[in-house]
C-alpha positions in Angstrom: 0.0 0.0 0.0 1.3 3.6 -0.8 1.3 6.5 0.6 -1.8 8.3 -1.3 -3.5 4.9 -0.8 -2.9 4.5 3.5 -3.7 8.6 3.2 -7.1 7.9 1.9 -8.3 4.7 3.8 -7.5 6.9 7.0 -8.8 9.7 6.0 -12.2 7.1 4.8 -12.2 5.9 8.4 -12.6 9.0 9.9 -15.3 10.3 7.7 -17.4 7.4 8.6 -16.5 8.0 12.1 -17.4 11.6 12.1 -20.6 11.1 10.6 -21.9 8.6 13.2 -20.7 11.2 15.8 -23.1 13.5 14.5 -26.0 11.7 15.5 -26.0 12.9 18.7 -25.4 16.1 20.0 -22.9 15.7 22.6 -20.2 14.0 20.4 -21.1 16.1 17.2 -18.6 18.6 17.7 -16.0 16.0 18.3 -17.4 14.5 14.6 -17.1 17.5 12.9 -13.4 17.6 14.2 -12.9 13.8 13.1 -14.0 14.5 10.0 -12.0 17.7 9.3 -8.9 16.4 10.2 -9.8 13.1 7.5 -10.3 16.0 5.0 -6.4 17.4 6.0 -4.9 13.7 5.7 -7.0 13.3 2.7 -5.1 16.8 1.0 -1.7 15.5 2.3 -2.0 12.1 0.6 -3.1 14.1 -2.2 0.0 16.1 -2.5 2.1 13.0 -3.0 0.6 12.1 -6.5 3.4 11.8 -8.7 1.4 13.1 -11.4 1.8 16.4 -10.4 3.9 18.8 -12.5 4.4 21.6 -10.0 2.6 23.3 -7.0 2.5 26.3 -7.4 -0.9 26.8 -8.2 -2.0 24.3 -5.4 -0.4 25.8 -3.0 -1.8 29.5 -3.8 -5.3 27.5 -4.3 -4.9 26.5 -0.7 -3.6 30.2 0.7 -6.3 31.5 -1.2 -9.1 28.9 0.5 -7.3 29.9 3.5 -7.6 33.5 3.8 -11.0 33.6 2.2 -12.4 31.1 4.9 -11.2 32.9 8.3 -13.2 36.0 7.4 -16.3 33.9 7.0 -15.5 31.8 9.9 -14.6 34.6 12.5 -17.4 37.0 11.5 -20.6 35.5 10.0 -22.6 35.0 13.6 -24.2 31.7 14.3 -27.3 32.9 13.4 -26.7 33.4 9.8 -25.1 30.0 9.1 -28.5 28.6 7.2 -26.9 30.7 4.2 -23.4 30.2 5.0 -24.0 26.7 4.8 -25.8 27.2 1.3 -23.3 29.9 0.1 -21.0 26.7 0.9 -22.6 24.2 -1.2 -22.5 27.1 -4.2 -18.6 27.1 -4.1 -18.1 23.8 -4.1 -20.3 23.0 -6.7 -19.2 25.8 -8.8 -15.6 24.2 -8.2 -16.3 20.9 -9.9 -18.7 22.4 -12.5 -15.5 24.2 -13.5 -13.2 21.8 -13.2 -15.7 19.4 -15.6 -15.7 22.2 -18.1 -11.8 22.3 -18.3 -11.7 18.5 -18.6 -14.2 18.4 -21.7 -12.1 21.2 -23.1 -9.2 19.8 -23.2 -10.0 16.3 -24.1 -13.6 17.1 -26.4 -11.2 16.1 -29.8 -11.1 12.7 -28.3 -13.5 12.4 -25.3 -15.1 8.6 -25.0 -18.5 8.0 -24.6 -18.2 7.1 -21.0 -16.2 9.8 -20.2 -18.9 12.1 -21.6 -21.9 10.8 -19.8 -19.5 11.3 -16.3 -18.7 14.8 -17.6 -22.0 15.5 -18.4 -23.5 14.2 -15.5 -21.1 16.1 -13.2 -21.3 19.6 -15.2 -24.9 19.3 -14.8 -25.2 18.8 -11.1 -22.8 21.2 -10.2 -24.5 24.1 -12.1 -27.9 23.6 -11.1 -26.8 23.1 -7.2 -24.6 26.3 -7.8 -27.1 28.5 -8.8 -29.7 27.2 -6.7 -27.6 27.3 -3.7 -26.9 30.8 -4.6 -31.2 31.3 -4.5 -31.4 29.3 -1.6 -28.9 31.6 0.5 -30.2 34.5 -1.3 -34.6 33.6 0.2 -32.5 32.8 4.0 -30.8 36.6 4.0 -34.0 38.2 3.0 -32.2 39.5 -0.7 -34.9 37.4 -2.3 -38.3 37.3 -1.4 -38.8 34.1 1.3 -42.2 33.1 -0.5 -42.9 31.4 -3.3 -42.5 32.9 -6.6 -45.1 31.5 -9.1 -46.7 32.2 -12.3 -49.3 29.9 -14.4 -47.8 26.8 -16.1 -44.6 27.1 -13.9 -44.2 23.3 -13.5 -44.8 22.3 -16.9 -42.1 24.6 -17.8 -39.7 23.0 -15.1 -40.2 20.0 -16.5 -40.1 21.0 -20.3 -36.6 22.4 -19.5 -35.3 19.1 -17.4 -36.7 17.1 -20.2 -34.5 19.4 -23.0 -31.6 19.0 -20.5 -32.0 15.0 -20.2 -32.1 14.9 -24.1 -29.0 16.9 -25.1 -27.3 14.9 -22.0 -27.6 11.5 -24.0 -27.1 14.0 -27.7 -23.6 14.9 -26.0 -23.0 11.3 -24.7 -23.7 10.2 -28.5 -22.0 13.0 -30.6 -19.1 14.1 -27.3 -17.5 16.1 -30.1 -20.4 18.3 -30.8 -19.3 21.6 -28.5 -22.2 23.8 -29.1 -24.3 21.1 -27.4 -22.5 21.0 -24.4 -22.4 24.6 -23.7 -26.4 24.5 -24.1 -26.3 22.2 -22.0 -24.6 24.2 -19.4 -26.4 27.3 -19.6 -30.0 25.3 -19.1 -28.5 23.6 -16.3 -27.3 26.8 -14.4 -30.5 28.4 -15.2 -32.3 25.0 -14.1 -31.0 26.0 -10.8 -33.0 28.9 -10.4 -36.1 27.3 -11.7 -35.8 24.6 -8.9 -35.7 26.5 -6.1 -37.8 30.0 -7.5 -41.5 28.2 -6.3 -40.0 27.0 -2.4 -40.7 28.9 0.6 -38.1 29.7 3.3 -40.2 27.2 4.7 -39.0 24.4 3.2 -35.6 25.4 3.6 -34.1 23.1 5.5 -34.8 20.2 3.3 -33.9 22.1 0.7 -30.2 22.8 2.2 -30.3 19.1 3.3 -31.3 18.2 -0.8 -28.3 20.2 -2.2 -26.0 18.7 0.3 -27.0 15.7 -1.5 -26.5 17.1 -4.5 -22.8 18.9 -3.8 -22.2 15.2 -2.8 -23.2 13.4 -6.0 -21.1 16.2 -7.8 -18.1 15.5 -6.2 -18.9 11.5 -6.6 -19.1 11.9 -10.0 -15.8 14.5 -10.4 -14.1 11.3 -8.3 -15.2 9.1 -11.3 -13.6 11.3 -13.8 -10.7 12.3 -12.1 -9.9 8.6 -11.3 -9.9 10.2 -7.3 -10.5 7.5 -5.1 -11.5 9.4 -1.8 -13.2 11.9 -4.2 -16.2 9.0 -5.0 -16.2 7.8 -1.2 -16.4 11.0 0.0 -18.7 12.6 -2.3 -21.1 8.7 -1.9 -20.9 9.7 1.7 -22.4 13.6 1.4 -24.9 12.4 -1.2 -26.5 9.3 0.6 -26.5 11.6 3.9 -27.9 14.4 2.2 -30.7 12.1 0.9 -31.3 10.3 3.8 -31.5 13.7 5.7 -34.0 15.3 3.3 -36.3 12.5 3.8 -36.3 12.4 7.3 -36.7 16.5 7.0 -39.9 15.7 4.9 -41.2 12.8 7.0 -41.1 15.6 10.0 -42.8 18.2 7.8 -45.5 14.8 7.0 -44.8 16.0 3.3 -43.5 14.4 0.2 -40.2 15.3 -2.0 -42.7 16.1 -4.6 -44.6 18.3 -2.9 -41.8 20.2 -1.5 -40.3 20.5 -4.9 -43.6 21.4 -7.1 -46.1 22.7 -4.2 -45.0 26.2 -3.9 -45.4 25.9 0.6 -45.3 28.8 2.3 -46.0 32.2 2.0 -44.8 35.5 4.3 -47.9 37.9 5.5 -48.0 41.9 5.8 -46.0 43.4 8.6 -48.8 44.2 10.7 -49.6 43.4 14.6 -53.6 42.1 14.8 -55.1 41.3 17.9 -57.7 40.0 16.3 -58.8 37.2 13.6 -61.5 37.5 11.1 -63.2 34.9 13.0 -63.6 37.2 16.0 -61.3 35.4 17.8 -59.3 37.3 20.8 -55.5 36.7 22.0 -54.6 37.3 25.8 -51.6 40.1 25.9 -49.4 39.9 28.6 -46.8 42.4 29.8 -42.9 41.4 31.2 -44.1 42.1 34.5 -47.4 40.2 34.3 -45.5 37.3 32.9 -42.4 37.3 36.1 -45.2 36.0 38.1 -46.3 33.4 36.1 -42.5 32.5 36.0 -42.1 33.1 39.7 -44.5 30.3 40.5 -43.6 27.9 38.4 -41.5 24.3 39.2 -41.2 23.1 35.4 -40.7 25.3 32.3 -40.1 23.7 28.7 -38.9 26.1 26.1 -39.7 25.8 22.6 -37.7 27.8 20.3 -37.9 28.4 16.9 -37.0 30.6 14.0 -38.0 33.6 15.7 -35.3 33.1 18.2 -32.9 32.8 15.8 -34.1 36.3 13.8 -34.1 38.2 16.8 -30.1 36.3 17.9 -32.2 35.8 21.3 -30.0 32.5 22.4 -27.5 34.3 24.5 -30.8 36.1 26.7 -32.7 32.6 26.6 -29.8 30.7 28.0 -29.4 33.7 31.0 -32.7 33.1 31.6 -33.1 29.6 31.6 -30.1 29.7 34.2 -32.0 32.4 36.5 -34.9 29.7 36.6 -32.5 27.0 37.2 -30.7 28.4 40.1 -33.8 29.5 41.6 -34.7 25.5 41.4 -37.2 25.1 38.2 -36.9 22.8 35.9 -35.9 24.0 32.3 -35.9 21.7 29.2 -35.4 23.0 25.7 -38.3 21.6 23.5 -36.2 20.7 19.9 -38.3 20.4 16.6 -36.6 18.5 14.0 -37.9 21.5 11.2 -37.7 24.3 13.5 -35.8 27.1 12.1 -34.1 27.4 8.2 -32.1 24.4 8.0 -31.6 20.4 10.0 -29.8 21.5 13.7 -30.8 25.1 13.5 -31.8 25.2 17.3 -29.1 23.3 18.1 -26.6 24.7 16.5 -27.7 28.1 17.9 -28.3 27.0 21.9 -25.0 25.4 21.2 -23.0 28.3 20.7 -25.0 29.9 23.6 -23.7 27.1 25.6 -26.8 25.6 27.0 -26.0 21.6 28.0 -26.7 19.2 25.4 -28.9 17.5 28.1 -31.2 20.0 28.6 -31.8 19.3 24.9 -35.1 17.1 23.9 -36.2 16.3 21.0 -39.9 16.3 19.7 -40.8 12.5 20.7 -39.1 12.7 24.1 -40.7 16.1 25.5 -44.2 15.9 24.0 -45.5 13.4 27.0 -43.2 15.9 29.8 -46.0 19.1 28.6 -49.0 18.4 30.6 -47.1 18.2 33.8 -45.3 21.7 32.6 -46.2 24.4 34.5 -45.3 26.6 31.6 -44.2 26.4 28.0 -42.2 29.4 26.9 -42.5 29.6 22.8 -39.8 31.6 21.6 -40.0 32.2 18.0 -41.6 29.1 17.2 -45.0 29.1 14.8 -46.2 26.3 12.3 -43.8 23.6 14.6 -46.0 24.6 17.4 -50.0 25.0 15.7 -52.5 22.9 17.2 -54.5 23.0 13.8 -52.0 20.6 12.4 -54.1 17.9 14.1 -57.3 18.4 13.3 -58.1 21.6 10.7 -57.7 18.9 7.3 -58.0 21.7 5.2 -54.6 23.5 6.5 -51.4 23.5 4.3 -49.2 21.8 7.5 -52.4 18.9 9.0 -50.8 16.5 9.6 -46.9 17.8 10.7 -46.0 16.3 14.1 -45.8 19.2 16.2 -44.6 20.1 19.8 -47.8 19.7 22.3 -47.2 23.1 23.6 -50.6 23.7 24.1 -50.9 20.6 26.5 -48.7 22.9 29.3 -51.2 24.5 32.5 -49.6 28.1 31.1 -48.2 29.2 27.2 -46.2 32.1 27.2 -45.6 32.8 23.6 -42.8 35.5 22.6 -43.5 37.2 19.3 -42.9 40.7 17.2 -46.8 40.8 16.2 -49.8 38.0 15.5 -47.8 37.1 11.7 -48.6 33.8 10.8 -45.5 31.4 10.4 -43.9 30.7 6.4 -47.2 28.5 6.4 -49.3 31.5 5.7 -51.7 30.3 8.3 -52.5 32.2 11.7 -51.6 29.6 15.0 -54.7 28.0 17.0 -52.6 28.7 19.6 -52.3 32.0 20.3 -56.0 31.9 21.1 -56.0 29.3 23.6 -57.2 30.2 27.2 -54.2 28.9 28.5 -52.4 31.2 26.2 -50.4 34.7 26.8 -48.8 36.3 24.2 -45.6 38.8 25.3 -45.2 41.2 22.2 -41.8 42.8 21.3 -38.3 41.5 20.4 -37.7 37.9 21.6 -33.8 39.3 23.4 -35.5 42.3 24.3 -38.1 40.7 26.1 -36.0 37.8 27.5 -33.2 40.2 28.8 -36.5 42.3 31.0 -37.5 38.8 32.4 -34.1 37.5 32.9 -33.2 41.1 34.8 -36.5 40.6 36.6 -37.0 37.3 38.0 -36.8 37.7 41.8 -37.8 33.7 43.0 -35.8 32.6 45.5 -33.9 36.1 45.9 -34.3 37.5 49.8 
């Protein structure tokens, strides 16, 4: 065995081993770290390919890499990694779309069948998960509008242009020499990429991240292929069959299909205005800071629930201070963790974690839905459609049928919130007009910083 060979069955190892450490929360940190270093051996066993001429451009590939990633690392804020993350996947699939170009132009005179459908097959991937990376990050940062954009006939023309691409795919696979072809090819597949993600709601966003993972994967897979790269295919097999795997567990959360996430243009974002009221006559109670210190100040057991809200208003650092005022005045505090709450899989936890709240105050939906009758209070933070009551019962509503968290089930709701907006859903929350409900307006840290500063229990 050679060196590039014992490089890349290490560096194998310890991507398998830092995926299975991310399935739970408490060794997922020390995954991601397994798995970066198997991406360092996996460059050093690189390096020693004899086939390489000179390194100079390697080398200021990697500086380059290197000073364009610290930036991003150091001063994007936990809060905005949904788009990070899908500004991520753009790069990388950008990088082998380019490096699939370069290949067919310098072997197109006498490029074999085979190589041409994995050239194909790779160039198309990576420009559609380029561009619709780009649109993804672009509906998460608010540039692009977070509904759906739709217009009559818009599926039949999705599928008239994947049909067109599929054809001059196996045109290009027959005739590889035939150039203009290709670069069709190319330009229907970037613009593919905005077609494919144009009609999906930020509310669908996290299986839509989880999706072009999967894609980024099967891009780099296929690259592997053509580049004759072993660790290129196992790694990029790896990201694609997770990605997959993850996207179907993010729809069988969300109790919808691939198809329907894809085609069904979810989700929709409602005027910026604060009603007390719904057209069914139906009346919230509002509560103020002070009102709701008492409730807090009686209570033994609180379960939080947060959602996107929390993560919009970079309330995690205030909700963990508060949580530990509770705690040291004896209360029980559990954090309430929906498997779609927030813009992409982890959102919550990824957030709370950098706020350092303990991985075992961490539940997820499954576990804590039985603990919320015996709650004395369940503090929403943020959280809509994940925590609707009509997604039980209303048959009619675009999310019946989505587990949710049994919020509702607590003796007291407190519900943090800017105004009575629906959630991306476009549909208003049963539970804001439960009895048992009190709805606190104002900015989720705002808000949480007053009760936190407030809470006197146990204090002489």
């Amino acid at each position: 065995m050679n060196m590039i060979q014992l490089c890349y069955l290490i560096s194998t190892i310890l991507f398998i081993l830092g995926i299975r450490s991310l399935s739970s929360p408490d060794t997922a940190r020390r995954g991601m770290n397994l798995a970066s270093f198997g991406m360092l051996i996996a460059i050093i066993g690189t390096l020693f390919n004899p086939k390489i001429v000179t390194y100079t451009w390697i080398i200021s590939g990697l500086a380059l890499g290197t000073i364009l990633s610290l930036p991003i690392s150091l001063w994007i804020p936990m809060t905005k990694i949904p788009q990070r993350i899908a500004l991520s996947h753009a790069g990388g699939a950008l990088a082998a779309c380019l490096i699939g170009i370069a290949e067919y132009y310098r072997y197109s005179t006498n490029i074999t069948n085979l190589s041409m459908a994995i050239t194909g097959i790779e160039v198309v991937l990576g420009a559609l998960t380029f561009t619709g990376s780009l649109m993804v990050a672009g509906k998460l940062h608010g540039v692009l509008p977070g509904r759906p954009i739709t217009y009559k006939g818009q599926n039949f023309v999705n599928i008239s242009v994947f049909i067109l691409m599929i054809a001059l795919l196996l045109y290009i696979i027959i005739h590889p020499q035939m150039n203009q072809a290709f670069y069709i090819l190319l330009s229907l597949s970037f613009l593919f990429g905005l077609f494919l993600v144009t009609p999906i709601g930020a509310a669908d966003m996290p299986v839509v991240i989880a999706l072009f993972n999967a894609y980024g994967g099967l891009t780099s897979a296929v690259m592997g292929f053509m580049l004759g790269n072993t660790i290129q295919i196992i790694t990029g097999a790896l990201d694609g069959a997770s990605g997959f795997i993850l996207s179907m567990l993010m729809c069988k959360a969300m109790n919808r299909s691939m198809t329907n996430v894809l085609f069904g243009a979810f989700g929709s974002i409602a005027e910026d205005t604060k009603k007390i009221a719904s057209s069914d006559n139906k009346t919230v109670q509002e509560i103020s800071v002070e009102d709701a210190l008492q409730f807090f100040e009686q209570a033994d057991t609180v379960i939080i629930a947060p959602g996107y809200g929390m993560a919009n208003s970079q309330a995690h650092h205030a909700l963990r201070a508060f949580a530990d005022k509770l705690k040291a005045s004896g209360v029980s505090v559990k954090y309430a963790i929906h498997p779609v709450a927030g813009r992409m899989p982890g959102h919550m936890n990824v957030l709370l974690a950098e706020a350092n709240v303990p991985y075992t105050d961490l539940f997820e939906m499954d576990d804590i839905n039985p603990e919320f009758p015996n709650a004395d209070i369940a503090l929403v933070v943020g959280a809509n459609d994940v925590t609707n009551p009509s997604a039980r019962t209303v048959k009619s509503s675009p999310i019946y049928g989505m587990p949710i968290l049994d919020v509702d089930k607590a003796k007291k709701v407190v519900v943090l919130k800017r105004s009575m907006n629906p959630g991306f859903s476009g549909v208003d929350n049963d539970l804001y007009y439960k009895p048992n409900t009190w709805m606190l307006f104002g900015d989720a840290k705002d808000s949480l910083s007053k009760l936190s500063y407030g809470f006197k229990k146990g204090w002489s």
